[in-house]
Backbone and ligand atoms as CSV (ligand in chain L), in Angstrom:
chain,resi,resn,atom,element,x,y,z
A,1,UNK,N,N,0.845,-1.203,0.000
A,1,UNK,CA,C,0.000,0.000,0.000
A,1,UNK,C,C,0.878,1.250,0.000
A,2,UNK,N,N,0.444,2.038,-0.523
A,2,UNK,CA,C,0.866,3.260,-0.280
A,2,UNK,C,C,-0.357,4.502,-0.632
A,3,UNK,N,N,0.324,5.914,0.282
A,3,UNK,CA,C,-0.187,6.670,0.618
A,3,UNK,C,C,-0.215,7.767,0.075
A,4,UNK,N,N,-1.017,8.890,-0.871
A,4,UNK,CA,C,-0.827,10.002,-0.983
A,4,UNK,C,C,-1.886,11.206,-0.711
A,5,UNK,N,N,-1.000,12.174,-1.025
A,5,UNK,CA,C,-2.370,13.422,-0.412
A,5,UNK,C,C,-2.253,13.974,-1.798
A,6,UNK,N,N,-3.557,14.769,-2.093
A,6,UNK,CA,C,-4.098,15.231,-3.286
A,6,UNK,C,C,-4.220,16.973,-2.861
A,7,UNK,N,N,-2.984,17.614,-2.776
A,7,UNK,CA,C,-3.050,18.851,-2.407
A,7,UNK,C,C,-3.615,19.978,-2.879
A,8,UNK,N,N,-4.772,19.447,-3.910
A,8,UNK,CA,C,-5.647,20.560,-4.480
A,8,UNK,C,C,-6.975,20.156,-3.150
A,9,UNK,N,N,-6.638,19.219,-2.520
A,9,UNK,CA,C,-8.301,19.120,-1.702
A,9,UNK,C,C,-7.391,19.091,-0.161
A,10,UNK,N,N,-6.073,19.134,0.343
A,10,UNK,CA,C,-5.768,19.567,1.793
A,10,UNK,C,C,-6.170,20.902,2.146
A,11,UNK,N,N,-6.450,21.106,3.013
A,11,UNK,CA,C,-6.435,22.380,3.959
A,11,UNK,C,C,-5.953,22.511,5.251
A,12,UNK,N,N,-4.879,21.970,5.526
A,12,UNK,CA,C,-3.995,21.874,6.315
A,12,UNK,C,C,-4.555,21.620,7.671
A,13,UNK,N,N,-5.983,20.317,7.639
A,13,UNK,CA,C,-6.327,20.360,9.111
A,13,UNK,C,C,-5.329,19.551,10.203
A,14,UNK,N,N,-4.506,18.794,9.589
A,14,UNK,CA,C,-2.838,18.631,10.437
A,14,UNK,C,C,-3.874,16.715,11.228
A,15,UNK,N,N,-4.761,16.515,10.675
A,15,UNK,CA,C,-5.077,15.352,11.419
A,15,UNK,C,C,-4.664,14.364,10.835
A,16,UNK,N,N,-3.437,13.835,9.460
A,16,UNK,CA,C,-3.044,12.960,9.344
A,16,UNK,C,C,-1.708,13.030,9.949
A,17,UNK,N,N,-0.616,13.947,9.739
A,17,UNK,CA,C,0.333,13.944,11.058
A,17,UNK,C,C,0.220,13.648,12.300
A,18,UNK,N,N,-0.725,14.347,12.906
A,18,UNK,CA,C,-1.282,14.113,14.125
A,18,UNK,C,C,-1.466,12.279,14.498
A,19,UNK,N,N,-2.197,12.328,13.897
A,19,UNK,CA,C,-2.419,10.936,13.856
A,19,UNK,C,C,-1.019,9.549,13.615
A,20,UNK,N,N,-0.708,9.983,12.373
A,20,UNK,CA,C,0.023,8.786,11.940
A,20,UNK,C,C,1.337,9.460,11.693
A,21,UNK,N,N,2.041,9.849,12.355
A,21,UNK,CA,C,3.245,10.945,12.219
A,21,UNK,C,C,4.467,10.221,11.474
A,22,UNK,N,N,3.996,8.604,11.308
A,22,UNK,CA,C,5.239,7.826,10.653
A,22,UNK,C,C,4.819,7.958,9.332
A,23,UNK,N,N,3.764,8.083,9.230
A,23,UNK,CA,C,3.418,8.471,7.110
A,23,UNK,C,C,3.354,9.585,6.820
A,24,UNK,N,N,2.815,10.780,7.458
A,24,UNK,CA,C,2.996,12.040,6.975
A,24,UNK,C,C,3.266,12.920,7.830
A,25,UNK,N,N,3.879,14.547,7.101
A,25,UNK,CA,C,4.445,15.086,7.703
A,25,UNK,C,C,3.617,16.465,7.213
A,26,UNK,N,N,4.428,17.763,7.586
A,26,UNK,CA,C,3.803,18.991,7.237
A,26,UNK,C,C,4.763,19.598,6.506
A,27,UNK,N,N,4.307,20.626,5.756
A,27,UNK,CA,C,5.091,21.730,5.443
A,27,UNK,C,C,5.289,22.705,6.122
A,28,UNK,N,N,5.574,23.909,5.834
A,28,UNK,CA,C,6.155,24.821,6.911
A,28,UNK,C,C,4.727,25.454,6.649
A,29,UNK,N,N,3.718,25.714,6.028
A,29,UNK,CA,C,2.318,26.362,6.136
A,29,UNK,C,C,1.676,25.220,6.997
A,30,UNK,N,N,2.077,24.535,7.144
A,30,UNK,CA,C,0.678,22.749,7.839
A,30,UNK,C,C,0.376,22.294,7.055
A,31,UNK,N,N,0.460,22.261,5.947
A,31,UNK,CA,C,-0.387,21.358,4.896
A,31,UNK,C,C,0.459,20.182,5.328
A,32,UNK,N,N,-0.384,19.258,4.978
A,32,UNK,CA,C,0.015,17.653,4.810
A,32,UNK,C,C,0.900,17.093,4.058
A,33,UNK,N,N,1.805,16.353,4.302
A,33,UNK,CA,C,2.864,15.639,3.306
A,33,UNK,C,C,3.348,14.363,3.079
A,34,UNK,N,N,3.461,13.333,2.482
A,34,UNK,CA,C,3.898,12.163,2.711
A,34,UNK,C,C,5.075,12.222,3.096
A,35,UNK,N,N,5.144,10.915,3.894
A,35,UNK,CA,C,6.478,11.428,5.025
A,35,UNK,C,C,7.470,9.879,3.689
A,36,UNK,N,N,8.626,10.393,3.518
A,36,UNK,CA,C,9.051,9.672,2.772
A,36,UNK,C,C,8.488,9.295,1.076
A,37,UNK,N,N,9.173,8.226,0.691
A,37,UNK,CA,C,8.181,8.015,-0.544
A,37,UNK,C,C,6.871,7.313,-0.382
A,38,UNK,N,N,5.703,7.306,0.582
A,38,UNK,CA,C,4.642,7.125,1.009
A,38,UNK,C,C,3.960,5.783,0.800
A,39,UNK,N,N,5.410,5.216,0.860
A,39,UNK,CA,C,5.326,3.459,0.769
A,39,UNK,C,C,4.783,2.909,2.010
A,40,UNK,N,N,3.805,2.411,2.465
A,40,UNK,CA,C,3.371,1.937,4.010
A,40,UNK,C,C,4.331,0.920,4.561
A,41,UNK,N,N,4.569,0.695,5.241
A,41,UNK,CA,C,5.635,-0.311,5.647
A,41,UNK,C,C,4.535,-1.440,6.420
A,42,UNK,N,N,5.203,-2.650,6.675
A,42,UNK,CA,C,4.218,-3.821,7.231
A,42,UNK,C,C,3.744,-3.630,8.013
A,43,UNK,N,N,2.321,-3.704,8.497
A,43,UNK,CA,C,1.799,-3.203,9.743
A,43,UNK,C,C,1.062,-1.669,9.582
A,44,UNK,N,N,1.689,-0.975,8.718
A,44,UNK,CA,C,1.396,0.361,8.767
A,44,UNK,C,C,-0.103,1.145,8.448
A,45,UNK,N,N,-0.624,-0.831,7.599
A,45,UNK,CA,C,-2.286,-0.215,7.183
A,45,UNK,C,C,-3.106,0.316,8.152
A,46,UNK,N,N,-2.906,0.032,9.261
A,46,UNK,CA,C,-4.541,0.325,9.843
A,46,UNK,C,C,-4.049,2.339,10.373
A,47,UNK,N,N,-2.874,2.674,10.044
A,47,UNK,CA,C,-2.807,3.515,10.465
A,47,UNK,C,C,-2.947,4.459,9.308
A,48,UNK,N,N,-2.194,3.803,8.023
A,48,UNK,CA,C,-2.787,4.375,6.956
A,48,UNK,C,C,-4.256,5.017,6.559
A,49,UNK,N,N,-4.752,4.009,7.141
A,49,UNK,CA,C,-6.477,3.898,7.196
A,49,UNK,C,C,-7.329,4.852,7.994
A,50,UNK,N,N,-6.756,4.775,9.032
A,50,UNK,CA,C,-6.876,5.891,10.272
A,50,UNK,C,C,-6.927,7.005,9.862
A,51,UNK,N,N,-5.905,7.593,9.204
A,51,UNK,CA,C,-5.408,8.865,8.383
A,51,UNK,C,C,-6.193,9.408,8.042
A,52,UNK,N,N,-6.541,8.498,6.790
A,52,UNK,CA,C,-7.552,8.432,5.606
A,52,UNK,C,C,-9.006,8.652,5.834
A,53,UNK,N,N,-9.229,8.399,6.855
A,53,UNK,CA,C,-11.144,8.100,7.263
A,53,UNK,C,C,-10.977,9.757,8.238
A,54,UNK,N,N,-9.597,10.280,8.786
A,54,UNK,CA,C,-9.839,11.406,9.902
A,54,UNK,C,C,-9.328,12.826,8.831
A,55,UNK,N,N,-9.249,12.263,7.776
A,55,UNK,CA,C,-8.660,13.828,6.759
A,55,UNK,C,C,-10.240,14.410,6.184
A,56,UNK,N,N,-10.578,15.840,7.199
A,56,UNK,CA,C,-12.063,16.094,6.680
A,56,UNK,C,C,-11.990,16.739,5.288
A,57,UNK,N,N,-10.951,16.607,4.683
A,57,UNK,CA,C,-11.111,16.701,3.167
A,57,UNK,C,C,-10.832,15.766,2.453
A,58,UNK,N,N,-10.794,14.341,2.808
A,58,UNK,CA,C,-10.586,13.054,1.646
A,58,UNK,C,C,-9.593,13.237,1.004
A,59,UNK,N,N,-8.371,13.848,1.212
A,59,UNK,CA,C,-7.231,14.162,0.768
A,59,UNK,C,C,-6.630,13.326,0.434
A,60,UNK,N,N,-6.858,12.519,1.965
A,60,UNK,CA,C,-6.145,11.413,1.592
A,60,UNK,C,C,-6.201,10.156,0.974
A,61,UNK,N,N,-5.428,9.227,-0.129
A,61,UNK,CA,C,-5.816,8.348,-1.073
A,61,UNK,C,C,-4.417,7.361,-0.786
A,62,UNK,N,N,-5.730,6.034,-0.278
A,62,UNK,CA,C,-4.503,5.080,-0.431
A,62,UNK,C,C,-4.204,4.212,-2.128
A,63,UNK,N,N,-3.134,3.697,-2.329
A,63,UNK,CA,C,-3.009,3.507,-3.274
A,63,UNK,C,C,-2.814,1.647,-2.893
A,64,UNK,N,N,-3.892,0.426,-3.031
A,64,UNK,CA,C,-3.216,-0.725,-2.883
A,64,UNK,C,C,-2.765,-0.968,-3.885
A,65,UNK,N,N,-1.741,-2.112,-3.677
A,65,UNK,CA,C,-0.279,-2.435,-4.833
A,65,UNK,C,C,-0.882,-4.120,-4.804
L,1,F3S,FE1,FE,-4.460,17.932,4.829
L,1,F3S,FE2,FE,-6.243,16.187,5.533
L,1,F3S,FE3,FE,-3.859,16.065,6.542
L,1,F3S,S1,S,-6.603,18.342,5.114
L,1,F3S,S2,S,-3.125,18.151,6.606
L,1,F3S,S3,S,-4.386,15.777,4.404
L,1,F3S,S4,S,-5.758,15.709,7.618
């Protein structure tokens, strides 16, 4: 799996950092960022998921492989 944000629909509500601080990160405004190349590592889905269901703009998009 992997993870990305669709930065025409973030608004920097900071609840996937917050949340899952090992997949994404911020910019220096707050917007949201994939932390790395937004590859999930084993284990990492349900947090992926977490992310994903708490971003109140659907920003976030997992990608399964
Ligand atoms: Fe942006 Fe959603 Fe995270 S609005 S900062 S992707 S919680």
């Amino acid at each position: 799996m992997k993870v990305q944000i669709d930065p025409e629909r973030c608004q920097g509500h900071g609840r996937c950092y917050d949340l899952s601080p090992d997949l994404f990160t911020e910019d220096d405004e707050g917007y949201g960022r994939v932390a790395g190349d937004g590859l999930v590592p084993e284990g990492g889905e349900r947090a992926a998921r977490v992310a994903a269901s708490n971003c109140p703009e659907k920003a976030i998009v997992l990608v399964e492989e």
